[in-house]
PyMOL Python script that loads the backbone (N, CA, C, O; Angstrom):
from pymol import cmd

cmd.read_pdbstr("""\
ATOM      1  N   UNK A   1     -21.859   9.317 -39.515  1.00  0.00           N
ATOM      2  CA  UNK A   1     -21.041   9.865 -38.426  1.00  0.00           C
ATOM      3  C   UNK A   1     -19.888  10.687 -39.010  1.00  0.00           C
ATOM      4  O   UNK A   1     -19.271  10.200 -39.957  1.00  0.00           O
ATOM      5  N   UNK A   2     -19.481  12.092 -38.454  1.00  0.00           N
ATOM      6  CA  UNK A   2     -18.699  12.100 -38.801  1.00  0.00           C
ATOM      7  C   UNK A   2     -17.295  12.400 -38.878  1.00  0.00           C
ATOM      8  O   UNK A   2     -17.069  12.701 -37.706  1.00  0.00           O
ATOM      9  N   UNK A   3     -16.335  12.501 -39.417  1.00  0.00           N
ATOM     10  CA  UNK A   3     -14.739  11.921 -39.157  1.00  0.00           C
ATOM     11  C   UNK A   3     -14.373  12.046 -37.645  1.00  0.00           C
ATOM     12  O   UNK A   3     -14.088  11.181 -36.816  1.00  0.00           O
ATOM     13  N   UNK A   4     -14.479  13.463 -37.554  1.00  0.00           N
ATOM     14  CA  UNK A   4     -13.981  14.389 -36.361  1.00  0.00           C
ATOM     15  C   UNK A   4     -14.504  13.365 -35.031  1.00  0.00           C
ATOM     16  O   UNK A   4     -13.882  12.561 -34.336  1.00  0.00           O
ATOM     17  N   UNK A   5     -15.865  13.781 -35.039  1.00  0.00           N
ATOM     18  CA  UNK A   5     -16.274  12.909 -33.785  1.00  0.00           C
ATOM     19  C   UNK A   5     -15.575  11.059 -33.820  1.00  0.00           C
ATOM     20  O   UNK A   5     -15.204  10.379 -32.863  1.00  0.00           O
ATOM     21  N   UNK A   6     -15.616  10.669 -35.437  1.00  0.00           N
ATOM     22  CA  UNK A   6     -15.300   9.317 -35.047  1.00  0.00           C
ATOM     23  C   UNK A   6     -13.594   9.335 -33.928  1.00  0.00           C
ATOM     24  O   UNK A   6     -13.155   8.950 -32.844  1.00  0.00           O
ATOM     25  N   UNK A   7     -13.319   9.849 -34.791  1.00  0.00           N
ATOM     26  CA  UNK A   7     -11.477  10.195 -34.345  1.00  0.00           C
ATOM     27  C   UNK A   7     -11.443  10.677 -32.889  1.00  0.00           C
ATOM     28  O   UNK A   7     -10.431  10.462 -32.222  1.00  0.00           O
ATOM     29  N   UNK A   8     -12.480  11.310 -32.368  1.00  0.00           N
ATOM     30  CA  UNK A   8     -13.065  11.082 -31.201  1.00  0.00           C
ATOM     31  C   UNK A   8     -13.046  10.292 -29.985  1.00  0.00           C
ATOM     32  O   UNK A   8     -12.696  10.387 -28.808  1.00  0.00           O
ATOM     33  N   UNK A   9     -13.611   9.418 -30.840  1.00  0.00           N
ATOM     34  CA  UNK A   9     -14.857   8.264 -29.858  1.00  0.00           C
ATOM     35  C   UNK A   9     -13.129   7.101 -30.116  1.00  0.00           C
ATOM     36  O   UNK A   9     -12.885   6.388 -29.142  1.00  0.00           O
ATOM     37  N   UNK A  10     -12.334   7.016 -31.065  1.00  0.00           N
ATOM     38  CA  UNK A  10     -11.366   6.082 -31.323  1.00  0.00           C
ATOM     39  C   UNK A  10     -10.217   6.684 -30.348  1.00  0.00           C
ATOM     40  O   UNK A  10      -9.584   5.783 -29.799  1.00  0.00           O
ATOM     41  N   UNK A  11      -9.785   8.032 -29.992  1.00  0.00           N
ATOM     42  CA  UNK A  11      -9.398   8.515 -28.768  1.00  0.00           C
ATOM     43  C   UNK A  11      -9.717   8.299 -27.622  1.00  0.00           C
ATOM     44  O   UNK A  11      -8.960   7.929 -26.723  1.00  0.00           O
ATOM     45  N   UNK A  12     -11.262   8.581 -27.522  1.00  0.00           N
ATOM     46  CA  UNK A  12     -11.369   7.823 -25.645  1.00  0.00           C
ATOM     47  C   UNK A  12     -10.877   6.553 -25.461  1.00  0.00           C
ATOM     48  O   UNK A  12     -10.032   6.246 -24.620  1.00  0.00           O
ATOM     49  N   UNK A  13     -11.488   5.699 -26.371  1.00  0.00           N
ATOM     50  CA  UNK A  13     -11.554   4.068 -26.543  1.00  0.00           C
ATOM     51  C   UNK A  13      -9.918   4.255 -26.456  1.00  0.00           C
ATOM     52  O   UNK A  13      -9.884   4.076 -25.239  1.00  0.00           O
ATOM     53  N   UNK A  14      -8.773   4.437 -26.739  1.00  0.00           N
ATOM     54  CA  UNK A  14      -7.788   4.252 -26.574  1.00  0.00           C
ATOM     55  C   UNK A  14      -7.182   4.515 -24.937  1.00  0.00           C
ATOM     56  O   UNK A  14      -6.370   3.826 -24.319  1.00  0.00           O
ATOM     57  N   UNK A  15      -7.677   5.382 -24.636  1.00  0.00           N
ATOM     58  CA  UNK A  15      -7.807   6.287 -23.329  1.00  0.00           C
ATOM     59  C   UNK A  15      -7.902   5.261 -22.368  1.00  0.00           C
ATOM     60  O   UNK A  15      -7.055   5.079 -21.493  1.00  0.00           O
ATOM     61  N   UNK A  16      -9.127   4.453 -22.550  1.00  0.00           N
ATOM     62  CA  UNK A  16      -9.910   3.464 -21.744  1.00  0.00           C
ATOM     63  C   UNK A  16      -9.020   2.362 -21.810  1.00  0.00           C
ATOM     64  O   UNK A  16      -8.916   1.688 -20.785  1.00  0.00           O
ATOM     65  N   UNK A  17      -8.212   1.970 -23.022  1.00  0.00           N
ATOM     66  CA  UNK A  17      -7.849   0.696 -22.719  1.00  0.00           C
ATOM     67  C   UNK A  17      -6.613   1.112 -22.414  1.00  0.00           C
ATOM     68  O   UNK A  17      -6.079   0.122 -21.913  1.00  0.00           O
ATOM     69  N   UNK A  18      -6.046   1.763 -22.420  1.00  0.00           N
ATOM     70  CA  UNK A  18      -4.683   1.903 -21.715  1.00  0.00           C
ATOM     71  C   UNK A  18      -4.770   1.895 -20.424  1.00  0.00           C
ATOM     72  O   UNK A  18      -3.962   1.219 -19.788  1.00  0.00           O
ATOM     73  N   UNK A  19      -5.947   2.779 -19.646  1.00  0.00           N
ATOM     74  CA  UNK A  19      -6.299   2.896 -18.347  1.00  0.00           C
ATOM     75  C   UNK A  19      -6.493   1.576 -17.341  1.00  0.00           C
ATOM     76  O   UNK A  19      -6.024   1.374 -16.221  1.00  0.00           O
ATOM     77  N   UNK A  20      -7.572   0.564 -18.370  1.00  0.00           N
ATOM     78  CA  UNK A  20      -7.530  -0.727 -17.921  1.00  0.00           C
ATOM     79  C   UNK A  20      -6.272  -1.519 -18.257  1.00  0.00           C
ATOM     80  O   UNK A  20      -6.058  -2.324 -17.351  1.00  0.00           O
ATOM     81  N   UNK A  21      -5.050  -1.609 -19.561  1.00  0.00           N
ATOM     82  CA  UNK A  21      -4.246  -2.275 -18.901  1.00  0.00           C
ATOM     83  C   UNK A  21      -3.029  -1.354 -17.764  1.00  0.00           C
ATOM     84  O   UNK A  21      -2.107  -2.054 -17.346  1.00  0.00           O
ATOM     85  N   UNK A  22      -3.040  -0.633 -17.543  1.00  0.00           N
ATOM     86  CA  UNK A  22      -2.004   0.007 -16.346  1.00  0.00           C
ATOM     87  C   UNK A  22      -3.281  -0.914 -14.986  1.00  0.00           C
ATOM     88  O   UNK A  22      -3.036  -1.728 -14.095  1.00  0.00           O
ATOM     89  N   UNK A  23      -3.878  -0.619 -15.194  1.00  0.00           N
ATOM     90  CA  UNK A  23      -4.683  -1.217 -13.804  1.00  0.00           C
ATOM     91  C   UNK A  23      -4.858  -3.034 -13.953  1.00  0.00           C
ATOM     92  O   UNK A  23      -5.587  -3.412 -13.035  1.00  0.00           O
ATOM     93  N   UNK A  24      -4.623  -3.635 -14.402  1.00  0.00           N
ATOM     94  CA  UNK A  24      -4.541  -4.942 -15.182  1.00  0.00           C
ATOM     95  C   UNK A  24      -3.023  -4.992 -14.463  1.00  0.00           C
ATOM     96  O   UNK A  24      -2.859  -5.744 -13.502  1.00  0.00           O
ATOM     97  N   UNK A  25      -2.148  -4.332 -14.862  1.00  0.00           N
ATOM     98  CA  UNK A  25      -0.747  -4.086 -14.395  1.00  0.00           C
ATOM     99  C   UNK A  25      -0.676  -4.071 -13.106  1.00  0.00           C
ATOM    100  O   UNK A  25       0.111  -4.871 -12.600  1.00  0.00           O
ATOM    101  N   UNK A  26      -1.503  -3.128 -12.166  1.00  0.00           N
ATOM    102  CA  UNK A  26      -1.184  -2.052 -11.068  1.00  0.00           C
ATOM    103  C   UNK A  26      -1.852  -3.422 -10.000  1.00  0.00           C
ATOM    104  O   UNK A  26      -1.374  -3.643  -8.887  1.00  0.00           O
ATOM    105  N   UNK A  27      -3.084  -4.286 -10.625  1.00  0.00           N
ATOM    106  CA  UNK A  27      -3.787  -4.779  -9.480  1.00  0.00           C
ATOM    107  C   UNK A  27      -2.853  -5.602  -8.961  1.00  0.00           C
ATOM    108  O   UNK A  27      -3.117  -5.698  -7.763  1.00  0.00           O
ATOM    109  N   UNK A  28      -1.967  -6.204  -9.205  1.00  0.00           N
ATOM    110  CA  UNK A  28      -1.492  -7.312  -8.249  1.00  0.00           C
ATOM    111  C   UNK A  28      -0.271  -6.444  -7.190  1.00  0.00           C
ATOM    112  O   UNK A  28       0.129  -6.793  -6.079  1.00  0.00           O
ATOM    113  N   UNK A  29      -0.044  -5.722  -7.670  1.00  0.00           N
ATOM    114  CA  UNK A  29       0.775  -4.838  -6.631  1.00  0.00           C
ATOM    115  C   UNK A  29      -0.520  -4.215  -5.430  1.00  0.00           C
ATOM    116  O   UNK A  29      -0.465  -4.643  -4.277  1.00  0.00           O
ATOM    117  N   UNK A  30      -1.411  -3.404  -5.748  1.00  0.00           N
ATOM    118  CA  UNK A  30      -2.542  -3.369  -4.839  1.00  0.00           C
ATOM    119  C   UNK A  30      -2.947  -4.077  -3.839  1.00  0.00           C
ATOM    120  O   UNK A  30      -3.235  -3.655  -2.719  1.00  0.00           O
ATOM    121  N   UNK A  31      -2.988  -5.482  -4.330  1.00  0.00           N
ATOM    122  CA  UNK A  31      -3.344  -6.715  -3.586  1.00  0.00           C
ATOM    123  C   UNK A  31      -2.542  -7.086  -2.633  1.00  0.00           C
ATOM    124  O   UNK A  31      -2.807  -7.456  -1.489  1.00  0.00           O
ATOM    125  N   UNK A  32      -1.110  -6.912  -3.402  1.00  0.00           N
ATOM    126  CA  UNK A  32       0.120  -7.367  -2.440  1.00  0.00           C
ATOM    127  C   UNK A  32       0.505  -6.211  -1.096  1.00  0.00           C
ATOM    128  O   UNK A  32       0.638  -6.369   0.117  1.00  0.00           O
ATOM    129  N   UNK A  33       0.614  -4.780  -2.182  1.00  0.00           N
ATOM    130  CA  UNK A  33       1.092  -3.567  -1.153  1.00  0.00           C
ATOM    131  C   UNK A  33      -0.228  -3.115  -0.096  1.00  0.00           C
ATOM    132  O   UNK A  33       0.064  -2.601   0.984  1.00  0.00           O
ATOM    133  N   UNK A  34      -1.078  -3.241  -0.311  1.00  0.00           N
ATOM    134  CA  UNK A  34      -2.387  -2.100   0.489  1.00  0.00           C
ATOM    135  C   UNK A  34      -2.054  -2.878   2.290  1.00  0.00           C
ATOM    136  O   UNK A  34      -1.529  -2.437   3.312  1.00  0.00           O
ATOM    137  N   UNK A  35      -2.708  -4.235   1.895  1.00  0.00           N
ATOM    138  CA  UNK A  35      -2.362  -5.119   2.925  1.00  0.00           C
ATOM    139  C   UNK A  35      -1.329  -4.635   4.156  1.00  0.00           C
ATOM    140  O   UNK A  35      -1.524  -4.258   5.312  1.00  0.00           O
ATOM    141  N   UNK A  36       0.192  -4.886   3.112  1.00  0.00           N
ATOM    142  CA  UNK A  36       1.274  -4.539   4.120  1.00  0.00           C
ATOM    143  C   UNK A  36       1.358  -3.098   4.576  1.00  0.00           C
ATOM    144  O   UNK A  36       1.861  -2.796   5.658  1.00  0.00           O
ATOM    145  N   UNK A  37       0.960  -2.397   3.904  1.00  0.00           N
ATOM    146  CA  UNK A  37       1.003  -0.902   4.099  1.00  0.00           C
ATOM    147  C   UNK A  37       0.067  -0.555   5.935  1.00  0.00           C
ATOM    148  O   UNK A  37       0.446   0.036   6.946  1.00  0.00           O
ATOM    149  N   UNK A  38      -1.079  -1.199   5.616  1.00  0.00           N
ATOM    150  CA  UNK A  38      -2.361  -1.413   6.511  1.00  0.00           C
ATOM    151  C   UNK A  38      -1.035  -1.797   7.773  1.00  0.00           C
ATOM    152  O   UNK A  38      -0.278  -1.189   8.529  1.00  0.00           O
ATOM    153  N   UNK A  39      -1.276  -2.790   7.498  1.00  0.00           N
ATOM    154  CA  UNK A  39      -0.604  -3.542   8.623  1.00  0.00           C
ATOM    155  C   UNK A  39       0.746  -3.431   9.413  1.00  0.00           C
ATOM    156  O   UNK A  39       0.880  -3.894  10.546  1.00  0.00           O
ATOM    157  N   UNK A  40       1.888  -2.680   8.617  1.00  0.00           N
ATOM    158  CA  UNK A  40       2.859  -2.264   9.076  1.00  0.00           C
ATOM    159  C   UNK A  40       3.057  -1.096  10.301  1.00  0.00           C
ATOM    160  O   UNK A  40       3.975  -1.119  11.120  1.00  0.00           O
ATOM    161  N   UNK A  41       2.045  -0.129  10.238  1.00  0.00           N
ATOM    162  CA  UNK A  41       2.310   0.925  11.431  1.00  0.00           C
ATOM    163  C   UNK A  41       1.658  -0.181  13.008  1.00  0.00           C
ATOM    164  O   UNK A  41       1.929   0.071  14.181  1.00  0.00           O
ATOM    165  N   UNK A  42       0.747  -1.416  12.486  1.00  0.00           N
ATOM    166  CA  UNK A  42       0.586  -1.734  13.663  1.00  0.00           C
ATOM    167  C   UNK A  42       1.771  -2.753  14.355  1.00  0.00           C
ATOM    168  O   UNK A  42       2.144  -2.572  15.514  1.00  0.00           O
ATOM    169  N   UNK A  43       2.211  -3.639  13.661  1.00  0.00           N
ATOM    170  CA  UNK A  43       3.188  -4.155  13.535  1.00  0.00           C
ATOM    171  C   UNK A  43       4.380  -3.303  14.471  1.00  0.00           C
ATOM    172  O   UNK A  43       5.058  -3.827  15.355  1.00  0.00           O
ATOM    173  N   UNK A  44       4.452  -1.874  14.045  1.00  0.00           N
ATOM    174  CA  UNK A  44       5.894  -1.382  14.459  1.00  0.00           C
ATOM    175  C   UNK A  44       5.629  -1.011  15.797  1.00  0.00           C
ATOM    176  O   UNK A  44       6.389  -1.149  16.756  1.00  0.00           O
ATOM    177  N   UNK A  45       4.150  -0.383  15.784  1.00  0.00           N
ATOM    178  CA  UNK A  45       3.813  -0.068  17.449  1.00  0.00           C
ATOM    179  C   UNK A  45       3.810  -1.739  18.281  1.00  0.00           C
ATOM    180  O   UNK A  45       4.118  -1.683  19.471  1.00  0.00           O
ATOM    181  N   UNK A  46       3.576  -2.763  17.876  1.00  0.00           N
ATOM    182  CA  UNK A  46       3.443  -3.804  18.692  1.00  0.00           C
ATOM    183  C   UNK A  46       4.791  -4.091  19.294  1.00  0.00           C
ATOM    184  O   UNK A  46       5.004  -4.585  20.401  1.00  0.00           O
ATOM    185  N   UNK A  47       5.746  -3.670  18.313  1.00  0.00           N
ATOM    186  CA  UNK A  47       7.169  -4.055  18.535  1.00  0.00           C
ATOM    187  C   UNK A  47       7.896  -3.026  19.113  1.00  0.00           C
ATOM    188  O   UNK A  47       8.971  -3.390  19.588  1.00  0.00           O
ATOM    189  N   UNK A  48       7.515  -1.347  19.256  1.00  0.00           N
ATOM    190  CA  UNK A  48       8.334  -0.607  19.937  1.00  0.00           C
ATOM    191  C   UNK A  48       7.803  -0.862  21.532  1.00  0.00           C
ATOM    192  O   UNK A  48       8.501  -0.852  22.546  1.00  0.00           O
ATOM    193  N   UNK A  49       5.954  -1.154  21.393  1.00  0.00           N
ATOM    194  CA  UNK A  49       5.889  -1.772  23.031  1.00  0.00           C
ATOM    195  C   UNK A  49       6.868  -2.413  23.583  1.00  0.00           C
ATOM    196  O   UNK A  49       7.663  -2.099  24.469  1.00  0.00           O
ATOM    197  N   UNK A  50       6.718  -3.391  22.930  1.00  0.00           N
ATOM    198  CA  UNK A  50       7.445  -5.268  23.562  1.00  0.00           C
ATOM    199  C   UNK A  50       8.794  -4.599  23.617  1.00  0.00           C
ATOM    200  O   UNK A  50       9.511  -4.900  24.572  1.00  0.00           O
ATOM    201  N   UNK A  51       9.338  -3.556  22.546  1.00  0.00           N
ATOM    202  CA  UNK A  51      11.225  -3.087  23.053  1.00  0.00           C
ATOM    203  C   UNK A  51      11.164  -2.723  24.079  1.00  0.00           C
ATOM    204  O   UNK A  51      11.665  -3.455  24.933  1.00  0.00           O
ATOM    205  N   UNK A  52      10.506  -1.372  24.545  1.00  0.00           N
ATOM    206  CA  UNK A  52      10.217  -0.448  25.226  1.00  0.00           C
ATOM    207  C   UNK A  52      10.148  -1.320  26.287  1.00  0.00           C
ATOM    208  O   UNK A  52      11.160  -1.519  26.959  1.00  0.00           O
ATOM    209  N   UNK A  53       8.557  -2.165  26.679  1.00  0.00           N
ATOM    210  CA  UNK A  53       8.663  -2.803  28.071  1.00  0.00           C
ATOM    211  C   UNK A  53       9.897  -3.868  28.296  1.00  0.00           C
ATOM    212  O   UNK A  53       9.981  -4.313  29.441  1.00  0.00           O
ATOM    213  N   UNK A  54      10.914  -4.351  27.286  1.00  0.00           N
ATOM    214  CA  UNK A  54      11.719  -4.983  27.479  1.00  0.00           C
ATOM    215  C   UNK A  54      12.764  -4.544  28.334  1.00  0.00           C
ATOM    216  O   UNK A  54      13.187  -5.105  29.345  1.00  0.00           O
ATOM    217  N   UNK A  55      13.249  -3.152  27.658  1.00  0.00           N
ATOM    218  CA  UNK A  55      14.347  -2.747  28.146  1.00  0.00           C
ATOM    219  C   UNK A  55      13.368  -1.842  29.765  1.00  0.00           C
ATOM    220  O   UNK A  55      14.117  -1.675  30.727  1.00  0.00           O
ATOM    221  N   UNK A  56      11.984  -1.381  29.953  1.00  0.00           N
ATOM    222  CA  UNK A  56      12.193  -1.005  31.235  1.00  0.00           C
ATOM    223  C   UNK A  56      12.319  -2.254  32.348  1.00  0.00           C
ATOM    224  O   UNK A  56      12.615  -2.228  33.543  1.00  0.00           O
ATOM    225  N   UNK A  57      11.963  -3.385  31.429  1.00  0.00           N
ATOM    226  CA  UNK A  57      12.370  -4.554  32.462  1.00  0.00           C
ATOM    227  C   UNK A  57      13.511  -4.873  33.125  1.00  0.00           C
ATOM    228  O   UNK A  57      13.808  -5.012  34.312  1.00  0.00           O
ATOM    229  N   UNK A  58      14.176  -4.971  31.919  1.00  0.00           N
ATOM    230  CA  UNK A  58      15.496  -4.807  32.374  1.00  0.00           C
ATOM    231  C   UNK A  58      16.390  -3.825  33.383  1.00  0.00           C
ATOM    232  O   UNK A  58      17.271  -4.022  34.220  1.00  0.00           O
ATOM    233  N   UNK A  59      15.520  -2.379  32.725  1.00  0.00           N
ATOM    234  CA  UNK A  59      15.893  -1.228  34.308  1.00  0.00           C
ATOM    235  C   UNK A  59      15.889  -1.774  35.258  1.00  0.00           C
ATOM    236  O   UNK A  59      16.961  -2.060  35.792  1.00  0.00           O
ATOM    237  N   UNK A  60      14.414  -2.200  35.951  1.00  0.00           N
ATOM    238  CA  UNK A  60      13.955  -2.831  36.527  1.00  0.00           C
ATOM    239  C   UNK A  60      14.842  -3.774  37.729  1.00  0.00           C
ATOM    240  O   UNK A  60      15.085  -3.747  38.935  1.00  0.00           O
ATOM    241  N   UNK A  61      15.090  -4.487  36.688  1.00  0.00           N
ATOM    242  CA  UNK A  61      16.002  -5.720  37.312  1.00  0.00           C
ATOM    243  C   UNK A  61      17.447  -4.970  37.819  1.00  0.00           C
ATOM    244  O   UNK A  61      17.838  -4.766  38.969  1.00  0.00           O
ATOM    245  N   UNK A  62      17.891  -4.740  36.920  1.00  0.00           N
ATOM    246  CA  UNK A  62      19.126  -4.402  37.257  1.00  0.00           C
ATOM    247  C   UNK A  62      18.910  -3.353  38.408  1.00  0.00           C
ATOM    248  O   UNK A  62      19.516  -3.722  39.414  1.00  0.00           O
ATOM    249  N   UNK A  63      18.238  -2.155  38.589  1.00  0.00           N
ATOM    250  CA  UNK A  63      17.831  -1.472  40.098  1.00  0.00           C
ATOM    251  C   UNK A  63      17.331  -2.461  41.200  1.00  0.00           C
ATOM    252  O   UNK A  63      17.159  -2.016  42.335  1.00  0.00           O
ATOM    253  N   UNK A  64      17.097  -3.731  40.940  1.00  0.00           N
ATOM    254  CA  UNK A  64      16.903  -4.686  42.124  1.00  0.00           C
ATOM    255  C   UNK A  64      18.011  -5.173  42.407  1.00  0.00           C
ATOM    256  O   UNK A  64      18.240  -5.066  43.612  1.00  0.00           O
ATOM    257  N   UNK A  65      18.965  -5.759  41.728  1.00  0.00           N
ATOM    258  CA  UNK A  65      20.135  -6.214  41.873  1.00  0.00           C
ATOM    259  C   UNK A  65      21.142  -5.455  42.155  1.00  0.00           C
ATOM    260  O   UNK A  65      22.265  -5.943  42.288  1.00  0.00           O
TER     261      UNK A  65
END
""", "prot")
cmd.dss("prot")
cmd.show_as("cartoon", "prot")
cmd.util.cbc("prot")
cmd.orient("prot")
């Protein structure tokens, strides 16, 4: 084999394992963030409803009273 290509093939291989530990690194944030990420725009719409119909309730009331 020779040098050039080895010096090569010892470049990707470095390539590769750096790649797997940043992702070794990255997965538990993945695991933790994707989830909340997912789940947060529904979350905020559930809660500007429930504000929203809160306070027209309250219109509501108070135009009855």
């Amino acid at each position: 084999m020779k040098r050039e290509n080895r010096k090569r093939l010892h470049h990707i291989f470095n390539l590769l394992i750096a790649v797997a530990f940043a992702f070794a690194f990255l997965f538990p944030a993945y695991v933790f963030f994707l989830p909340a990420l997912i789940t947060v725009p529904f979350v905020f719409a559930i809660l500007t409803a429930i504000h929203s119909n809160f306070l027209f309730s309250l219109r509501t009331v108070c135009k009855i009273e």
